[in-house]
C-alpha positions as a Markdown table, in Angstrom:
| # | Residue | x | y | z |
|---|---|---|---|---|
| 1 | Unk | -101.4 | -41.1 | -18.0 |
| 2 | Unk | -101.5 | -38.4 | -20.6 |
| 3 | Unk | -99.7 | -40.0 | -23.9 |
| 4 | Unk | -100.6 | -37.6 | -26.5 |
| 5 | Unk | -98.5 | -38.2 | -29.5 |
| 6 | Unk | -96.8 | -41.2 | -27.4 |
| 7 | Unk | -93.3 | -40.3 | -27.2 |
| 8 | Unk | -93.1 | -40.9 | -23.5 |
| 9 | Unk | -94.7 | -44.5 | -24.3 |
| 10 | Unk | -92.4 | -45.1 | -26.7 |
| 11 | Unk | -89.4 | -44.1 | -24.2 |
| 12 | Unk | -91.0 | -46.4 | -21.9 |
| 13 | Unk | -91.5 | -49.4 | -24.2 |
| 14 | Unk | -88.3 | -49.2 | -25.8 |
| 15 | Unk | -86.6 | -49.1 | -21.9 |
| 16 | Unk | -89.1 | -51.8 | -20.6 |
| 17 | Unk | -88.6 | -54.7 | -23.3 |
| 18 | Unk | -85.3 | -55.1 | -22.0 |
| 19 | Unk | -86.1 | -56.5 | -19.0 |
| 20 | Unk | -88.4 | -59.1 | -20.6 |
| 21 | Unk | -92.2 | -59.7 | -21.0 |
| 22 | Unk | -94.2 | -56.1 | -20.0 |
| 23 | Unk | -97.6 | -54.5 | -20.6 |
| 24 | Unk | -97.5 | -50.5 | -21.5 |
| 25 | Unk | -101.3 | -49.0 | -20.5 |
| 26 | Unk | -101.4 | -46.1 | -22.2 |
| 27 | Unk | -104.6 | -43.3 | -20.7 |
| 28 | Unk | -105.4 | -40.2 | -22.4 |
| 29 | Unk | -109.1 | -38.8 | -23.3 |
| 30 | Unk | -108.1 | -37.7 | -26.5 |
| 31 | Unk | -104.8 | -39.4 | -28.3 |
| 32 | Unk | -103.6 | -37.6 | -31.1 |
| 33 | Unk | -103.4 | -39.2 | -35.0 |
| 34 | Unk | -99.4 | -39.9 | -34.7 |
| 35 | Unk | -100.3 | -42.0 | -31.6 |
| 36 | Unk | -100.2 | -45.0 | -32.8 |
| 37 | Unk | -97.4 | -44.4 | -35.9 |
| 38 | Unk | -94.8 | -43.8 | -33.2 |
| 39 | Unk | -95.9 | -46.4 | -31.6 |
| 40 | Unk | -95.6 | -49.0 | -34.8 |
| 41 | Unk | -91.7 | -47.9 | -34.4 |
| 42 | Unk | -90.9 | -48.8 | -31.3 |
| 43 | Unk | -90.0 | -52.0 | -29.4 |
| 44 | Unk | -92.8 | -54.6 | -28.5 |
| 45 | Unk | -95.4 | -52.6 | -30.0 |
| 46 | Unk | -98.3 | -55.5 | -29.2 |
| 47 | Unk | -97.6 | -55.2 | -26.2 |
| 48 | Unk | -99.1 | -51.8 | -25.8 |
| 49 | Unk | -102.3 | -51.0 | -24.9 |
| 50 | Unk | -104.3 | -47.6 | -25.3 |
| 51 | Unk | -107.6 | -46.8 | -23.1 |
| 52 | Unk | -109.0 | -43.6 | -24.1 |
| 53 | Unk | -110.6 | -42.3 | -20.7 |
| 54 | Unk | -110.7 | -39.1 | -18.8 |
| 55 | Unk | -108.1 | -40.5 | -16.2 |
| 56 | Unk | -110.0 | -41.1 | -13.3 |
| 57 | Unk | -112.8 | -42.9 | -15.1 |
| 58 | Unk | -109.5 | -45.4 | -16.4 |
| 59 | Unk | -107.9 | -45.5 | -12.9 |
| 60 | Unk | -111.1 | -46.6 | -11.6 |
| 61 | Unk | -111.9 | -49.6 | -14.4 |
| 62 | Unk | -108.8 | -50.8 | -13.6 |
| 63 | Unk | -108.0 | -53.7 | -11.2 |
| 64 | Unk | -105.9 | -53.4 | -8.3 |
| 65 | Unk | -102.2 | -54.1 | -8.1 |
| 66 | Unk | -100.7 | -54.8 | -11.3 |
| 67 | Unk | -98.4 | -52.2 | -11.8 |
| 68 | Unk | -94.5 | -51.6 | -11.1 |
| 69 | Unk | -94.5 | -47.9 | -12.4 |
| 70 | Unk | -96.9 | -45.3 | -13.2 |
| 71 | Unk | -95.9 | -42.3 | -14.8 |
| 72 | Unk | -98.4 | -39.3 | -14.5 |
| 73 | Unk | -98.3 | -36.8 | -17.0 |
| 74 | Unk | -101.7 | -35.7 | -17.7 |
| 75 | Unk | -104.1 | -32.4 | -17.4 |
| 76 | Unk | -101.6 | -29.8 | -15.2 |
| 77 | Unk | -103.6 | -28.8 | -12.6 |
| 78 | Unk | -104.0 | -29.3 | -9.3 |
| 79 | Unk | -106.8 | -31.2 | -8.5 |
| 80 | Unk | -106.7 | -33.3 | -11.4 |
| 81 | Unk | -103.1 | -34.3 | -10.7 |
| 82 | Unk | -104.1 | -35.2 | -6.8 |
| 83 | Unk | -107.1 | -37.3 | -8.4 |
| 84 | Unk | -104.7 | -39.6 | -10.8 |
| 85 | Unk | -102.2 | -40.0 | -7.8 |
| 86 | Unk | -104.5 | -40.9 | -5.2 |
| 87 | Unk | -106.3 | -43.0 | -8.0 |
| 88 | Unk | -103.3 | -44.4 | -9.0 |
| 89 | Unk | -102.0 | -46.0 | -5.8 |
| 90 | Unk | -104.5 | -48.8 | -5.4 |
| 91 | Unk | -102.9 | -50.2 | -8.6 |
| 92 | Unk | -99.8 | -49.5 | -7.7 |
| 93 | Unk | -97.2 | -52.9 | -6.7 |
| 94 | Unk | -95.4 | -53.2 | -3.2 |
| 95 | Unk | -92.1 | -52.0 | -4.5 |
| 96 | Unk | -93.0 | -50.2 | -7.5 |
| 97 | Unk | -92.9 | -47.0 | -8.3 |
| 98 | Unk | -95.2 | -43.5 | -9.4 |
| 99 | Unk | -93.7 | -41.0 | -10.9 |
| 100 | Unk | -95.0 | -37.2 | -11.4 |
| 101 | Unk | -93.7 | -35.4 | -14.5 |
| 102 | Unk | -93.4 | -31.3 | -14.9 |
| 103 | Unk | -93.4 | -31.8 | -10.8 |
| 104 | Unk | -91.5 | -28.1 | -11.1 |
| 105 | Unk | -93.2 | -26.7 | -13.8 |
| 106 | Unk | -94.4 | -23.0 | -13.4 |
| 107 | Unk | -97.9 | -21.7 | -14.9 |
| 108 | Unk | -96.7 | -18.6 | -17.3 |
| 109 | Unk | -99.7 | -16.7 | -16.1 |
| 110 | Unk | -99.8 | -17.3 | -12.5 |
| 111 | Unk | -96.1 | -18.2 | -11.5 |
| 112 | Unk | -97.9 | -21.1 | -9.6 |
| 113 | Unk | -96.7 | -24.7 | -9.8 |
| 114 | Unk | -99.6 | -26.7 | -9.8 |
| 115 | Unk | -98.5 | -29.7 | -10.1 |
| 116 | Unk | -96.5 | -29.7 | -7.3 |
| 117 | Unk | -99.5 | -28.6 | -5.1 |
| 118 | Unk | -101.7 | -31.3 | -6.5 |
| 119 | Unk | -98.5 | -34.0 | -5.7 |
| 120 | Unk | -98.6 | -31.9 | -2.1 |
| 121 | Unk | -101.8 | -32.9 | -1.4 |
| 122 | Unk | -101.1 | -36.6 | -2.5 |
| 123 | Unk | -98.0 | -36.9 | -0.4 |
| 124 | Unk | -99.6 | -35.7 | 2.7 |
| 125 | Unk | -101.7 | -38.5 | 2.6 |
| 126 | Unk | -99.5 | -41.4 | 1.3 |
| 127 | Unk | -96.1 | -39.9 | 2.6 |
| 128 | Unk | -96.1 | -43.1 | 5.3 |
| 129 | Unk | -95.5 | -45.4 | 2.8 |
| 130 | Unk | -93.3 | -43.5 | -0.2 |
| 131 | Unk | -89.7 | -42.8 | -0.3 |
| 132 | Unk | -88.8 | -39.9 | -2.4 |
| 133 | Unk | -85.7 | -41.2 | -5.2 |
| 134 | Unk | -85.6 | -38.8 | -7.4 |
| 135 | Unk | -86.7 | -34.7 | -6.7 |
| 136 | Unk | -86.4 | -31.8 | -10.0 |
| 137 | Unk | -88.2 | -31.8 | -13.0 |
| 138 | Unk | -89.6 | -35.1 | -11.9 |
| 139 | Unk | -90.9 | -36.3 | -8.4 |
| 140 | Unk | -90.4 | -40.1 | -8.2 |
| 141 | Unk | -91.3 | -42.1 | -5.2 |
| 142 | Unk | -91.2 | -46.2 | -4.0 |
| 143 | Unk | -94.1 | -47.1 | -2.6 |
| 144 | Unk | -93.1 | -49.7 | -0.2 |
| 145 | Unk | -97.0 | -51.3 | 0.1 |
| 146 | Unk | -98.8 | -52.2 | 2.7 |
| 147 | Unk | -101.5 | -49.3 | 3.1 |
| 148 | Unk | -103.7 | -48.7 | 6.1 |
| 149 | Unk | -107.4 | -48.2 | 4.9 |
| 150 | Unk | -107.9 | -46.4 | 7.8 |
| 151 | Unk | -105.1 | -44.3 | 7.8 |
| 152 | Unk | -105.3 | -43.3 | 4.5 |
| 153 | Unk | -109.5 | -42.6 | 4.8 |
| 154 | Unk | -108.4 | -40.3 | 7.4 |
| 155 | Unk | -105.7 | -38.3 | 5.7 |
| 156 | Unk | -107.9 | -38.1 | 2.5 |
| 157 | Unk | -110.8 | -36.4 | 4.3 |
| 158 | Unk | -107.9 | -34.2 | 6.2 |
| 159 | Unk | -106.5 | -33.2 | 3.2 |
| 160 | Unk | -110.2 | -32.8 | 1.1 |
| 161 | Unk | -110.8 | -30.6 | 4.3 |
| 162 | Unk | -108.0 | -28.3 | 4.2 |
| 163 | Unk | -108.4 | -28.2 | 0.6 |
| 164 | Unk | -111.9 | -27.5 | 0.2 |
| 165 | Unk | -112.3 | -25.4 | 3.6 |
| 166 | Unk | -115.4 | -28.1 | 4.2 |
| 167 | Unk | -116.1 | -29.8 | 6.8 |
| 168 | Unk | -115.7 | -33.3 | 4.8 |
| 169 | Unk | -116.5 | -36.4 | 6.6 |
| 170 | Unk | -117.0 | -39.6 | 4.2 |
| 171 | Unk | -120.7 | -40.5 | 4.8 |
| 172 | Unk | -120.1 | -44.1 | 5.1 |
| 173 | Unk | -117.1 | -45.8 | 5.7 |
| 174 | Unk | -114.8 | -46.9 | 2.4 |
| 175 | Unk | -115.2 | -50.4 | 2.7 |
| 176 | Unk | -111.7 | -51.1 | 0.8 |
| 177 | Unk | -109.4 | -48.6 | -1.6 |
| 178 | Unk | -111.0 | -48.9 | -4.9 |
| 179 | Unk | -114.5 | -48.0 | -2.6 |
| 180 | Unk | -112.4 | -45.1 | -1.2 |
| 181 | Unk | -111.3 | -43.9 | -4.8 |
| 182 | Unk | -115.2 | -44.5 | -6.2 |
| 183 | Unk | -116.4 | -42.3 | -3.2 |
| 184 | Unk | -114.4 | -39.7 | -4.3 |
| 185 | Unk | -115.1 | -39.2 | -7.4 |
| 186 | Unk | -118.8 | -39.2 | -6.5 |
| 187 | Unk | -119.1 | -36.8 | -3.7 |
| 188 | Unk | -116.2 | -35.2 | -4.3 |
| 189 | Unk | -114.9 | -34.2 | -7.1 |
| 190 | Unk | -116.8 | -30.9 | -8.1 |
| 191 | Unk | -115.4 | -29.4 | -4.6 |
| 192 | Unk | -111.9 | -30.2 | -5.2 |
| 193 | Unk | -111.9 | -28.7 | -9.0 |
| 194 | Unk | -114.2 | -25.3 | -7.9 |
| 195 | Unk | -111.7 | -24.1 | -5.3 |
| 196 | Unk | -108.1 | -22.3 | -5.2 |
| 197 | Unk | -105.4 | -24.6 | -4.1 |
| 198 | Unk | -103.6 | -21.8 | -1.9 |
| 199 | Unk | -103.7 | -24.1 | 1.2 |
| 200 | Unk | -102.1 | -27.0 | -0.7 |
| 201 | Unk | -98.8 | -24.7 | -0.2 |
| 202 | Unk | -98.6 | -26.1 | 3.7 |
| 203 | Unk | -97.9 | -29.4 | 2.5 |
| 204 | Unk | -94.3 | -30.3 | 2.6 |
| 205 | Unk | -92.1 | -32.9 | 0.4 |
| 206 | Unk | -88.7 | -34.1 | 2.0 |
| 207 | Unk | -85.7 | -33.9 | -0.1 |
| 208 | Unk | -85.0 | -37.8 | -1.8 |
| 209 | Unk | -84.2 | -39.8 | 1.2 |
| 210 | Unk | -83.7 | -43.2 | -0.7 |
| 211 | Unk | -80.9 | -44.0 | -3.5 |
């Protein structure tokens, strides 16, 4: 998520076809004209695809499971980061990996980081089933599968809660992840983007536990 002019995708095709057969999904809402030139140069270029989305309208087209790694690098701010992670991890392999760029990266105004309190909020509800391998200018977890629906229903509407000082109770039970994700973006979403993310600061990531 977030390709731009494609360099990162270019990185990760070139990397990727050396391992054999792949497919690159490349999200952005808005990809710019060199795109797809850089992308002519690199390695295995058919075998990228581009789907231009806002990133939680792709996450949510998208069917479940099929990916080893997901890199998020998209809009840099809280909520929206927090969207495309807990978007992200239905699609997300037993064993693979997500990985947060700019995870450090300080707003010049503000001296905030929001990325790293949007990824706060996402670890506090996934942190069960993540092992942190790499922590600086990237955040990079394993996600060693197996979610519990109901586990992670609860820490969402925990987290939404703390978040969005509401009192946020899912009207109707998800009935699996992708119904979670859809709920969401429904009922959701406007709360999460309208409000500071001050209490996203209570949230704590372990230093990498895992090699």
């Amino acid at each position: 998520m977030g390709s731009l002019q494609g360099m990162s995708a270019c990185y990760l095709a070139d990397h990727m076809s050396i391992g054999g057969a792949f497919t690159l999904t490349c999200i952005d809402p808005e990809f710019q004209p060199e795109f797809w030139s850089n992308i002519a140069r690199c390695s295995s270029p058919d075998r990228v695809r581009a789907i231009q989305k806002k990133s939680q309208d792709a996450l949510l087209s998208l069917p479940c499971r099929p990916f080893q790694l997901i890199h998020i690098d998209g809009w840099h701010i809280a909520p929206q980061v927090f969207i495309d992670g807990l978007f992200s991890m239905p699609l997300l392999a037993d064993g693979g990996y997500v990985i947060f760029d700019d995870y450090l990266k300080e707003d010049q105004t503000t001296k905030n980081q929001p990325v790293k309190a949007g990824v706060q909020a996402f670890w506090e509800v996934f942190a069960p089933w993540l092992d942190v391998v790499i922590d600086g200018r990237q955040l990079a977890c394993r996600f060693s599968g197996s979610l519990c629906l109901d586990s992670v229903v609860s820490k969402t509407e925990s987290v939404l809660k703390a978040i969005t000082g509401k009192a946020t109770t899912f009207k109707e039970r998800p009935a699996d992840f992708a119904d979670l994700c859809q709920t969401v973006a429904r009922d959701h979403m406007d709360d999460l983007f309208s409000v500071s993310w001050g209490q996203a600061s209570a949230f704590r990531i372990p230093k990498r536990v895992a090699a």
